[in-house]
C-alpha positions in Angstrom: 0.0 0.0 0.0 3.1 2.1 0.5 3.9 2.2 -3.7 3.0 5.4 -4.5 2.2 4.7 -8.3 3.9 3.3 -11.3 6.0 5.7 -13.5 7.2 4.5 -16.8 10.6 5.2 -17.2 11.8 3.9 -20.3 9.1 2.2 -22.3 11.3 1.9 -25.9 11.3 -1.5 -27.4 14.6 0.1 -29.3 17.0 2.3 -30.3 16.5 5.0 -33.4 18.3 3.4 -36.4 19.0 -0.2 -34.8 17.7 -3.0 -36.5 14.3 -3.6 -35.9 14.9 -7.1 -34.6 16.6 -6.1 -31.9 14.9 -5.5 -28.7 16.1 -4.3 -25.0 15.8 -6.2 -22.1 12.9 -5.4 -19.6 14.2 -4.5 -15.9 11.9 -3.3 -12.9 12.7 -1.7 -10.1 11.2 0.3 -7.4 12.9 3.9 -6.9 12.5 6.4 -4.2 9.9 8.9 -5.9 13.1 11.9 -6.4 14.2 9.9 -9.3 11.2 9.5 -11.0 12.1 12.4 -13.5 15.4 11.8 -14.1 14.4 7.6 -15.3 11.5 9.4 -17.3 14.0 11.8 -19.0 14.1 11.1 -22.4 17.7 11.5 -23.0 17.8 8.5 -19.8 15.6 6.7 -21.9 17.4 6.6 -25.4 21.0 6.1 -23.4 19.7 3.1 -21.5 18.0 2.0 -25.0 21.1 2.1 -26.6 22.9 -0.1 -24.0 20.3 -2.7 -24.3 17.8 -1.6 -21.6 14.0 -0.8 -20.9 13.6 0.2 -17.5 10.4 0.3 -15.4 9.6 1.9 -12.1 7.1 2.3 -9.5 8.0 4.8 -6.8 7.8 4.6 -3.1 9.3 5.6 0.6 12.7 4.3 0.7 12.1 3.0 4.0 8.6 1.6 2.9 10.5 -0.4 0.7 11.5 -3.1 3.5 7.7 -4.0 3.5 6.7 -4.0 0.3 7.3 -7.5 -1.9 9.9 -7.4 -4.0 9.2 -10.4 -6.0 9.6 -10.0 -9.8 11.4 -6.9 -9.4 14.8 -6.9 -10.6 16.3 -4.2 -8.3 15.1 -1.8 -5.4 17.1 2.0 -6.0 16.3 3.5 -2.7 17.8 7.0 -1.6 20.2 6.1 1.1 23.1 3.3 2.4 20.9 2.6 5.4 17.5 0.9 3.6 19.3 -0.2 1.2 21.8 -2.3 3.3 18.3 -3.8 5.2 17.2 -4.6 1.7 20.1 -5.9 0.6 20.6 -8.4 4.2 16.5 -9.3 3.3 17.0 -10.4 -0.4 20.8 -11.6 0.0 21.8 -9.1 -2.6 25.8 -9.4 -3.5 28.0 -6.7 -1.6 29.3 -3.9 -2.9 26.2 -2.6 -4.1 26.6 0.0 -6.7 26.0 3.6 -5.6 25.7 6.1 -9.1 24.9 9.2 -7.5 24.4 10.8 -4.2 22.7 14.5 -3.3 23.3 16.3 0.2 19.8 17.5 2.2 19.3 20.9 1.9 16.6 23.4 3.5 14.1 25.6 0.6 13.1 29.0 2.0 12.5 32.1 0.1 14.8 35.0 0.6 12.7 37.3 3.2 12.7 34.4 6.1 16.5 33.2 4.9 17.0 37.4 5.9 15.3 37.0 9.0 17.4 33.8 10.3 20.7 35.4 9.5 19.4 38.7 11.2 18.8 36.2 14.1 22.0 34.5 14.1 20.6 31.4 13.0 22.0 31.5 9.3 24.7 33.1 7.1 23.6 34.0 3.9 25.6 34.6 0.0 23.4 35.7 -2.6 20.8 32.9 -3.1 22.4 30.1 -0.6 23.9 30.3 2.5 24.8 27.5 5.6 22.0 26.9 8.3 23.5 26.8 11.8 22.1 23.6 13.0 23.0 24.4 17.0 21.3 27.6 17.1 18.3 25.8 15.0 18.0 23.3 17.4 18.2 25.1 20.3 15.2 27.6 18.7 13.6 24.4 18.7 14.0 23.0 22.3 12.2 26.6 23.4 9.3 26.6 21.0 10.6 29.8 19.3 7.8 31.4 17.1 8.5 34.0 14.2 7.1 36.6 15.8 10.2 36.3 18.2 12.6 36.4 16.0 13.7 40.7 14.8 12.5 41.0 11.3 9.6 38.9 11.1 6.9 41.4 12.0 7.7 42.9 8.1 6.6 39.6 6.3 2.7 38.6 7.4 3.9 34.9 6.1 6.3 34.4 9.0 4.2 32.9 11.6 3.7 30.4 14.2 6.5 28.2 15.3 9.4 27.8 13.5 10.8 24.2 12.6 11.8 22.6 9.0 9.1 20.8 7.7 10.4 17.4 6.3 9.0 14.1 5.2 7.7 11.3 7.7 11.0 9.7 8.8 9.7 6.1 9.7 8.6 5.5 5.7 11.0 8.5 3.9 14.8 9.0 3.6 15.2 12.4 3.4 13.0 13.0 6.9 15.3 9.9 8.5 18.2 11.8 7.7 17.5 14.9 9.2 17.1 13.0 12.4 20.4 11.1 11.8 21.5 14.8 11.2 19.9 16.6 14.1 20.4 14.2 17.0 24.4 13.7 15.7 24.5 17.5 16.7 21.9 17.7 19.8 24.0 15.1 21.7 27.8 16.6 21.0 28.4 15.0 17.8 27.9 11.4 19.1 26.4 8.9 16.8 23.4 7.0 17.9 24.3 3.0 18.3 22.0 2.4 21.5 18.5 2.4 22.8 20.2 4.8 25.6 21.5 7.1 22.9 18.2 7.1 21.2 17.0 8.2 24.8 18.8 11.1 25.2 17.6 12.7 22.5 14.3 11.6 21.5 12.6 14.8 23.5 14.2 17.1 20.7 13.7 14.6 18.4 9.6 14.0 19.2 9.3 17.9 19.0 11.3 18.2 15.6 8.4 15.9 14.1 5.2 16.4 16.2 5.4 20.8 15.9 4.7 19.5 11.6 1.3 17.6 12.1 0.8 16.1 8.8 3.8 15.4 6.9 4.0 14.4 3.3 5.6 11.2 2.3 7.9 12.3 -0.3 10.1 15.2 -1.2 9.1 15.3 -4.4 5.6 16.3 -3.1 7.2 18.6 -0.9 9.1 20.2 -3.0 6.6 20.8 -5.4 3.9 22.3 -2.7 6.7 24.6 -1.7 7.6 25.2 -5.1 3.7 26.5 -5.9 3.8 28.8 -2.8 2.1 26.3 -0.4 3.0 24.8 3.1 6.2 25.8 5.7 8.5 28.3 5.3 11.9 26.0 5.5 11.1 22.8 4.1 13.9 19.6 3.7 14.8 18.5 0.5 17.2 17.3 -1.9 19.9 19.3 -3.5 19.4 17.8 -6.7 15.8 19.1 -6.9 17.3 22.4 -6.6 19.6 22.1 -9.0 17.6 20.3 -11.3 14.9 23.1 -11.5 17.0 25.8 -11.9 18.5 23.7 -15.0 21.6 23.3 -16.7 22.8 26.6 -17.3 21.2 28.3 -14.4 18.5 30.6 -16.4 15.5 29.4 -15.1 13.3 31.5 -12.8 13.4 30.8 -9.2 12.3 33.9 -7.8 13.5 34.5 -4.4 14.8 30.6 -3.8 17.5 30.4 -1.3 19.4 27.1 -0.3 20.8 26.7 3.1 22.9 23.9 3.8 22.8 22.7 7.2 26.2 23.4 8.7 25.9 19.4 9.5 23.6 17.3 7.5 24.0 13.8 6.0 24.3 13.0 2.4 21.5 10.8 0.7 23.3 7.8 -0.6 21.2 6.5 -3.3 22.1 2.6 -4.0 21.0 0.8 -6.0 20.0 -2.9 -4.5 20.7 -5.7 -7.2 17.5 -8.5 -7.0 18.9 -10.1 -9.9 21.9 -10.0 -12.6 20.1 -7.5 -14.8 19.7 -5.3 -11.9 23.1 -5.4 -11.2 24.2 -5.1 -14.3 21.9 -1.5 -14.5 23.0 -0.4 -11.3 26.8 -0.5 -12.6 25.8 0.9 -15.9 24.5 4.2 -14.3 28.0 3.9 -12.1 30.3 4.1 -15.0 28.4 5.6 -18.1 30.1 8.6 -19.1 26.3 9.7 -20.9 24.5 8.2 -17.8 26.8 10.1 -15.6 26.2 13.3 -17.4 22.4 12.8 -17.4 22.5 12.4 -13.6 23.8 15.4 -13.6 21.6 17.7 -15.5 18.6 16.3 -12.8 20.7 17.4 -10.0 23.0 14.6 -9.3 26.1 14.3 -7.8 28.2 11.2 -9.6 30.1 9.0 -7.0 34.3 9.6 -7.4 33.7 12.8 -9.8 33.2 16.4 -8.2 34.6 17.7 -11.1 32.0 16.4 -13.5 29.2 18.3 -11.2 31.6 21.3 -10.4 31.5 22.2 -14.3 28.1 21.3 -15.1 26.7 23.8 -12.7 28.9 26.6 -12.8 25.7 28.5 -14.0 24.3 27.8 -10.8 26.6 28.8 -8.3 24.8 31.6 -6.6 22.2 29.1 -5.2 24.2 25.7 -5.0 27.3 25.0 -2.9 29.2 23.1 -5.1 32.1 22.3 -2.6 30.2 21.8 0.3 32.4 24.8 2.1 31.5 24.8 6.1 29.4 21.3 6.2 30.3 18.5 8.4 29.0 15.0 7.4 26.9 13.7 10.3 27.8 9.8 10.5 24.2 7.7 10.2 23.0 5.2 12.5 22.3 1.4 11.7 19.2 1.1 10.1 17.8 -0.7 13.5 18.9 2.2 15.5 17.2 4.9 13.1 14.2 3.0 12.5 13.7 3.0 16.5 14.1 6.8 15.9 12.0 7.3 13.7 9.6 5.5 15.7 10.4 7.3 18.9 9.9 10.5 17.1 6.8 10.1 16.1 5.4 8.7 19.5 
């Protein structure tokens, strides 16, 4: 019940000027829903065409992948290390598993409450991006700080109510897991969480981070999109590579007043492919090592594994919004899956 639909991602029987007797080979996989675009690109599709592929997908949470049933499927593409290894120990999927791409999390706001957090001390801001100061965040957060606290607010009528991030549900969605992994690394001194007791320590924060949201959407492609047409929170979590995929490969498309902050400590979303069978595998290292794949990943936002350059030049159109090097953000280790799913779960308790 957790599949959120079926997107076709490559439905070409062949390549333009192949012989007609020549078809590609069928291979479907489940992806988390942030992908979706980039398998429906048709550039994606005539690239995987050409190398002897059709691919199908259906989308869905990438932690809501460990319940669904795999059977049929030749590979599960969720957006992080974590489910993917518990998918991986469940079907007895082959180790290494390939990893193409990976995108840090990144907070959306619009320029007039990025103006207000710097004001406040709780961000720095550079044209259209600037670095979130997670500490200060957090400890807004552990006293219910509102807007209307904050110096500067009182000028925008949209700045109102309490302020927190809204994200995606953390027990079924990656990027909403990894804000925990991220927050709780830096609300208990940069300690990873490996315990129950750890887990204990901060799960107050951690229950108010989630509970202050009520409803949260289950992906961050709905999320970004709903922030995208004006609607919802005023900092929401997503994915870098939405960003930079909407903005486009030279940079030219209208944002309006976008600005990215990148938590000064965040964790990266991983996205791995899990093999079910050879042709999955076989997919899953084709999108690792295709210069054209590679470059495709790219234009939606990607970051290619073992390759900054390759990003670095692509979007040196966008460099007033994206922080290509990372400058001032510390990876936050994540837990074991077991230790963030009882996270997850004690946040939203």
């Amino acid at each position: 019940m957790l599949l959120i639909g079926g997107v076709a991602a490559a439905v070409v029987a062949g390549r333009e000027g192949q012989d007609k007797g020549t078809a590609t080979k069928t291979v479907r996989g489940v992806i988390g829903s942030e992908k979706a675009e980039f398998f429906a690109d048709p550039d994606v599709v005539k690239a995987l065409a050409a190398k002897g592929y059709t691919v199908k997908t259906e989308t869905s949470g990438s932690w809501a992948m460990e319940g669904l049933d795999l059977k049929g499927y030749d590979f599960a593409f969720p957006s992080s290390q974590a489910p993917a290894d518990e998918l991986a120990g469940k079907y007895h999927a082959r180790q290494p598993l390939p990893r193409p791409f990976y995108s840090p999390v990144v907070v959306v706001t619009h320029r007039s409450a990025a103006q207000v957090l710097a004001a406040n001390g709780l961000a720095t801001l550079d044209r259209n991006t600037g670095t979130l100061k997670m500490g200060a965040y957090l400890d807004a957060a552990r006293h219910d700080r509102t807007w209307q606290q904050l110096k500067g607010a009182a000028a925008h009528g949209e700045l109102t109510g309490t302020l927190y991030i809204a994200t995606t549900d953390p027990a079924t969605s990656n990027s909403g897991a990894l804000y925990l992994a991220a927050a709780s690394y830096v609300a208990d001194k940069g300690r990873v969480a490996a315990s129950t007791a750890d887990v204990e320590r901060t799960a107050p924060l951690m229950r108010k981070l989630i509970s202050v949201q009520g409803a949260q959407q289950s992906s961050t492609d709905a999320a970004f999109r709903d922030f995208i047409s004006g609607a919802g929170n005023p900092l929401v979590l997503v994915y870098e590579s939405q960003v930079a995929a909407l903005l486009g490969e030279d940079g030219g498309r209208e944002a309006g007043d976008l600005t990215v902050l990148y938590p000064d400590t965040t964790a990266n979303s991983d996205h791995t492919v899990v093999p079910l069978t050879d042709a999955g595998r076989a997919l899953g290292e084709l999108l690792s090592a295709d210069p054209t794949l590679r470059r495709l990943a790219v234009r939606h936002g990607f970051r290619p594994q073992g390759a900054t350059a390759e990003f670095t030049a692509a979007t040196a159109g966008r460099t007033s919004y994206l922080n290509q090097k990372l400058t001032g953000v510390r990876q936050a280790p994540v837990p074991a899956s077991k230790v963030l799913h009882e996270m997850a779960r004690r946040a939203g308790n």
